[in-house]
C-alpha positions in Angstrom: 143.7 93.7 75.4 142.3 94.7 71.9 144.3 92.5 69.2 145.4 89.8 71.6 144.1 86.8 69.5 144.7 83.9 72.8 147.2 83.5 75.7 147.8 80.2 75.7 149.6 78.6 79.0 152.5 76.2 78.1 155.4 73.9 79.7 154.8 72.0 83.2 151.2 74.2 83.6 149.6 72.6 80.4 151.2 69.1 81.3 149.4 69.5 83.9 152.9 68.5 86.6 151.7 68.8 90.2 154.0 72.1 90.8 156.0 74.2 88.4 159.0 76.4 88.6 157.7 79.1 86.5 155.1 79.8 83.7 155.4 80.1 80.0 152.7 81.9 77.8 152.2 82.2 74.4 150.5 85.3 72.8 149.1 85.5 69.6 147.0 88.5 67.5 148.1 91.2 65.8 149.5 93.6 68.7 150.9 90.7 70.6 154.5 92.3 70.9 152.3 95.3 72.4 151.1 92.6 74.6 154.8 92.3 76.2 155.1 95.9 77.6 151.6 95.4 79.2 152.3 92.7 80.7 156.4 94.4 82.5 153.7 97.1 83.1 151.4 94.8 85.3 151.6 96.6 89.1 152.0 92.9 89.7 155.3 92.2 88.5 158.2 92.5 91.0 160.9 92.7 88.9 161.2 92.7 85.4 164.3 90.3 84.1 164.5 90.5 80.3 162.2 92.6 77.3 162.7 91.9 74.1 161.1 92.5 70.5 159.5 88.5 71.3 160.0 87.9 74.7 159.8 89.1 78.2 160.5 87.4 81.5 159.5 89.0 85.1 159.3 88.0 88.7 155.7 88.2 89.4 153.5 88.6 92.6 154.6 87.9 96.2 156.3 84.6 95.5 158.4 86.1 93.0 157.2 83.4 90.5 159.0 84.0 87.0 156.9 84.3 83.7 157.6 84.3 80.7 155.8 85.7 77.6 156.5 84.8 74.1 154.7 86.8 71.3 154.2 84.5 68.4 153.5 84.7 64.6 150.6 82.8 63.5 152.5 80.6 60.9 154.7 79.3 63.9 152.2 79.1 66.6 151.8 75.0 66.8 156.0 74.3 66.7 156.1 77.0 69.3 153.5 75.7 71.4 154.9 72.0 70.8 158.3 72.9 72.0 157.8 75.4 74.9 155.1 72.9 76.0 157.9 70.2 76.6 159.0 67.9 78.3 162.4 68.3 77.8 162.8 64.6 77.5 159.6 64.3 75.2 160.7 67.3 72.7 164.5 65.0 72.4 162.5 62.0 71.1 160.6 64.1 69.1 163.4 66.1 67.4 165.5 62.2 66.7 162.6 61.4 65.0 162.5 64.1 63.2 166.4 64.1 62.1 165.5 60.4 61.1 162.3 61.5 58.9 164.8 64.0 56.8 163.3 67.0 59.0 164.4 69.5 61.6 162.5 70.7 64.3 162.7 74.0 66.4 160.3 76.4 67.5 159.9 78.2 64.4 158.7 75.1 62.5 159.1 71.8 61.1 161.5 72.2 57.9 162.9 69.6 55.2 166.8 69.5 55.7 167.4 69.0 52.1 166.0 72.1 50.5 164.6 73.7 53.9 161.1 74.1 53.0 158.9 74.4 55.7 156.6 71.6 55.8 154.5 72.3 59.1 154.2 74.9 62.0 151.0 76.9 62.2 149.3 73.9 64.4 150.6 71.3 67.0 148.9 68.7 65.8 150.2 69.6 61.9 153.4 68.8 63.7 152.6 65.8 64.9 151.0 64.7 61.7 154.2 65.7 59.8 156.2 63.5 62.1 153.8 60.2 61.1 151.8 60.6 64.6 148.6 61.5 65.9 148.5 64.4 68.7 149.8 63.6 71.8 148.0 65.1 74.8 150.2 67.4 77.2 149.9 65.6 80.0 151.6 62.4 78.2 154.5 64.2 77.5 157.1 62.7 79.6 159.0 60.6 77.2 157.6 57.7 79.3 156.1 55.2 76.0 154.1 58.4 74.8 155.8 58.3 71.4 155.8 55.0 70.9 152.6 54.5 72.0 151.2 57.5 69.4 153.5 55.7 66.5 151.5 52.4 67.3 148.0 53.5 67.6 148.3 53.1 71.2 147.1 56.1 72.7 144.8 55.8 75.2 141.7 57.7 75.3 141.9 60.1 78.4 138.8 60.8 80.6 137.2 64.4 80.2 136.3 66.7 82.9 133.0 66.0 81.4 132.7 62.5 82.1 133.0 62.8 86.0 129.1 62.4 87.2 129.4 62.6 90.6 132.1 63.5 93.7 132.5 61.1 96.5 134.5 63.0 98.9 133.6 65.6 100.9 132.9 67.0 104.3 130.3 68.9 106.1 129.9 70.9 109.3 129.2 67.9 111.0 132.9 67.8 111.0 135.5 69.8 109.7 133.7 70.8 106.6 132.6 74.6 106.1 128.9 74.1 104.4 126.0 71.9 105.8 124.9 68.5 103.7 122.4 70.0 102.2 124.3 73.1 100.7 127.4 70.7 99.0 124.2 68.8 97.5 123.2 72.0 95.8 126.4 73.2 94.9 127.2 69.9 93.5 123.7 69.6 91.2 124.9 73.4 90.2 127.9 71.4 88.7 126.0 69.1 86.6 126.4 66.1 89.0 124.3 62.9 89.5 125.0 61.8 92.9 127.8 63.0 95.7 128.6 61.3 98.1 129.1 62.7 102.0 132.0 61.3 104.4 132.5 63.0 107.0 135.7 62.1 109.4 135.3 59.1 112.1 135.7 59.5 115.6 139.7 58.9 115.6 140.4 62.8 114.2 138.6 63.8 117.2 140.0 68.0 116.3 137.4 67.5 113.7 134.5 66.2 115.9 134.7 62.8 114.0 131.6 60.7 113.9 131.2 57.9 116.6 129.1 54.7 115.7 125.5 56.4 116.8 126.0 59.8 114.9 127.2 57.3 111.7 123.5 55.4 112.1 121.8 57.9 112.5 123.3 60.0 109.5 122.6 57.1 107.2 119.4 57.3 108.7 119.0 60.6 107.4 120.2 60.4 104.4 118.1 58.0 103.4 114.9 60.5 104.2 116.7 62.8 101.9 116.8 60.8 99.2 113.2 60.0 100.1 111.9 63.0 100.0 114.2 63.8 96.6 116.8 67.0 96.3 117.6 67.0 92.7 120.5 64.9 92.8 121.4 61.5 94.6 123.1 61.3 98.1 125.3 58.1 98.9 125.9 58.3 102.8 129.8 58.0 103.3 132.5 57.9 105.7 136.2 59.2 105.5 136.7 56.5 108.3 140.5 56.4 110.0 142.4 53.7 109.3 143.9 53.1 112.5 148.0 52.3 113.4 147.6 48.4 113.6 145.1 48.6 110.4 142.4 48.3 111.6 138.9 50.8 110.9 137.8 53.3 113.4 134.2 52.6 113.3 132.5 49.4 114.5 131.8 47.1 111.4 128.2 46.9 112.5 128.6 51.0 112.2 129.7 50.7 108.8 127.7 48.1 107.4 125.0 51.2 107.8 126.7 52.9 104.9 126.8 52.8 101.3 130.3 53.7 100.7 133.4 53.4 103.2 136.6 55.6 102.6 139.9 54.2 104.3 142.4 56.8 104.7 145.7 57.3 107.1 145.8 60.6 108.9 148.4 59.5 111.6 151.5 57.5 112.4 153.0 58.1 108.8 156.7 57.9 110.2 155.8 53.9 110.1 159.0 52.3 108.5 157.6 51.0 104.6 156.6 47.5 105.4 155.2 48.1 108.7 152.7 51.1 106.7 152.8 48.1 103.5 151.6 45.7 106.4 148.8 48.0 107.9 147.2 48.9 104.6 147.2 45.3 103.5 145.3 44.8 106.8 142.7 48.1 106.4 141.7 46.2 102.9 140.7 43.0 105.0 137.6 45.0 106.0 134.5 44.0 104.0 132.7 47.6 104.5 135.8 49.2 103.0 135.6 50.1 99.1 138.1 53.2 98.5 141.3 53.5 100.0 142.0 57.9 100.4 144.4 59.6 99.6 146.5 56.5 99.3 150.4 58.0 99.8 149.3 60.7 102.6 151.4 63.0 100.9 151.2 67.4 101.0 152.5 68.7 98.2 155.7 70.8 99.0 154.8 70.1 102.5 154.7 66.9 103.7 156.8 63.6 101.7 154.6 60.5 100.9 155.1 57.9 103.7 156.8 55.1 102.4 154.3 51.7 101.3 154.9 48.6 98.5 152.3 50.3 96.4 152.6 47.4 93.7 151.4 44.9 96.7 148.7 47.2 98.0 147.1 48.1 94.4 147.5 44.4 93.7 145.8 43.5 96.7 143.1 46.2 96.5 142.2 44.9 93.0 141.5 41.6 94.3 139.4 42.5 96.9 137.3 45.2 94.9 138.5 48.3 96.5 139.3 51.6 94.4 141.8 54.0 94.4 141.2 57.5 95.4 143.0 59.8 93.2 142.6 63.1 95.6 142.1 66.3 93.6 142.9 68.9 96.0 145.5 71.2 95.2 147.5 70.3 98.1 147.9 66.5 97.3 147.2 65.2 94.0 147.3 62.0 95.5 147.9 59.3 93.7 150.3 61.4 90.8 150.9 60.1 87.3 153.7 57.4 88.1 151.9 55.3 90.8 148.0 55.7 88.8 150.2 53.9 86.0 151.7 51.5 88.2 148.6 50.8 90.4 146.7 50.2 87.3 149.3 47.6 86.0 148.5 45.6 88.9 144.9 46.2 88.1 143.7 48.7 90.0 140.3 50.8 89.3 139.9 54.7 90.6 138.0 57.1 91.5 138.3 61.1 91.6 137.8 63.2 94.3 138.1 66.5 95.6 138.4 66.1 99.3 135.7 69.0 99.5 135.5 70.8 102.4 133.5 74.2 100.7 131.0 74.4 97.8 133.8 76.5 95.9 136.3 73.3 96.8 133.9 71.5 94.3 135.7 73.0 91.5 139.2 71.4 92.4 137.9 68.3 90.3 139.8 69.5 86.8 142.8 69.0 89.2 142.0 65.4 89.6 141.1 64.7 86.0 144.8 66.0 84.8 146.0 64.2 87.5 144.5 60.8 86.4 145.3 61.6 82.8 148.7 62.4 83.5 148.4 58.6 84.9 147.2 57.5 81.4 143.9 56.9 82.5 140.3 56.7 80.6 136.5 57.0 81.9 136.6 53.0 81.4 139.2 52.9 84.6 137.4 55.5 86.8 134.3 54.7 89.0 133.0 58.0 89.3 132.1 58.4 85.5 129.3 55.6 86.3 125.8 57.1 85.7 124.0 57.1 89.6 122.3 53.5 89.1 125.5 51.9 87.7 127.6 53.2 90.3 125.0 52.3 93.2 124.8 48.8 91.4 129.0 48.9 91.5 128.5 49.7 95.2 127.1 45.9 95.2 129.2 44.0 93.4 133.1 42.5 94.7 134.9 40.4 92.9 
């Protein structure tokens, strides 16, 4: 609306957390407090819980989803942002350090205790700066070594939505998969990628028409006349192959070894008890063809639990034998999360990001999978995908 300056998103959203329990938005410009009674106006809102001069809260859309809108004055914009941004546990760190510096921190501003002079407030990272440390991305703001990191120089440098040159999941309508090869090849070169990759399901998720060992030879056949013939962008032939109950592949190795790039993922018997599921990926990773393990917890967000696994074992084991994580960006699984990236890549584990595509418009999930991987602290440096198309072909080629 005229004089609305920026909305700007806030607390679990902008940290990028898998889920949230309600939204918080920020509202700047000159008629921003006009801004409020639009918004408990919106034919959307369901029931409208609080409206004051600042703020007002409402139960929005079906789901009854609360939000909250803050109107904000310029001058305190960045302490504002900073604090309804969060973590809770991130803005207590923040705050001691702050009553060590001499200062006090709210969402109004950064102020000097002894003659309450207002020392920073209009920008976040004038906050930060005030404090003695550089910006701290959202998605780091768990009070998890964030801080510490940031007063150290530590910081690492996050990988971009940018940087991600090419997706290596996705499925056609040789399978499950709504769009033929040929039209995710085109909506992936109208995103700016390099190279895709196609993996279609193996024969095991048979509801999908999975690919048995001749349909598998005879699309790597094909794609290799497509890339031939030249599209516009670079097609790796792929598989999304099962990994089976005992751990081993669903395709013949002879099948695979057609391929340039194997995915291993579970997509049954997840009620295996941890070390029997520890057990049976540590046995999927045996397989020479394989070089990225899907989806790696089988977990569906607010539907499904991840099945239980020793993920420091498997990542350990993975990084030995030159397999990569998948960190799956579709909305419904964000799988790996933060906590187990950081944890796999202690054991040395590399990555790549994927959408699990099975639409053109499903393309677009991949900022999903780059907050994901940030909010696992990681940079282009630890992810495959960033790789131009020659260097990632030539990664195809190398093991350790």
């Amino acid at each position: 609306m005229p004089g609305v300056d920026a909305v700007t998103p806030a607390g679990s959203l902008r940290r990028g957390r898998e889920t949230v329990g309600d939204l918080d938005l920020l509202v700047t410009g000159p008629s921003a407090r006009d801004a409020l009674d639009r918004f408990v106006a919106d034919p959307r809102v369901q029931e409208v819980l609080g409206h004051g001069e600042n703020k007002a809260s409402a139960k929005v859309g079906r789901d009854g989803l609360q939000v909250d809108v803050r109107a904000l004055a310029p001058e305190s914009f960045g302490a504002a942002l900073q604090y309804f941004t969060g973590s809770k546990d991130h803005n207590v760190a923040v705050r001691t350090r702050a009553v060590r510096m001499g200062f006090k921190l709210s969402e109004y501003g950064l102020f000097r205790v002894e003659d309450d002079a207002k020392v920073a407030g209009e920008t976040e990272a004038g906050v930060y700066e005030a404090l003695g440390l550089p910006w701290i991305p959202p998605e780091l703001r768990e009070n998890t070594g964030e801080i510490e990191a940031a007063a150290e120089g530590r910081l690492p440098e996050l990988v971009e939505l940018g940087q991600i040159r090419g997706d290596l999941h996705m499925h056609t309508t040789e399978t499950d998969g709504r769009a033929t090869l040929l039209e995710m090849a085109e909506a992936a070169r109208a995103q700016g990628y390099e190279y895709i990759a196609i993996t279609d399901h193996s024969k095991a998720l048979a509801m999908a028409n999975g690919l048995d060992e001749k349909r598998v030879v005879a699309f790597a056949r094909q794609v290799r006349e497509i890339n031939r013939e030249g599209i516009g962008i670079r097609v790796f032939s792929g598989i999304e192959c099962d990994i089976l109950k005992d751990g081993a592949m669903d395709l013949a190795d002879d099948a695979l070894a057609e391929l340039d790039l194997v995915i291993g993922s579970v997509h049954s018997h997840m009620n295996q008890e941890g070390a029997e599921m520890t057990g049976r990926l540590l046995r999927a990773l045996v397989c020479p063809h394989l070089r990225i393990m899907g989806h790696p917890t089988g977990r569906l967000l607010l539907e499904r639990d991840a099945f239980p696994f020793d993920l420091d074992r498997v990542a350990a084991e993975a990084a030995r034998r030159g397999v990569w994580l998948e960190i799956n960006a579709s909305p419904e699984r964000l799988d790996l999360h933060g906590p187990l990236i950081r944890a796999a890549k202690a054991k040395g584990a590399a990555f790549t990001i994927s959408t699990d595509a099975h639409h053109p418009n499903h393309l677009f999930h991949m900022r999903y999978g780059v907050v994901t991987a940030r909010r696992g602290w990681l940079g282009p440096g630890d992810i495959r995908n960033t790789l131009s198309a020659d260097q990632f072909a030539a990664a195809l080629l190398t093991r350790p």
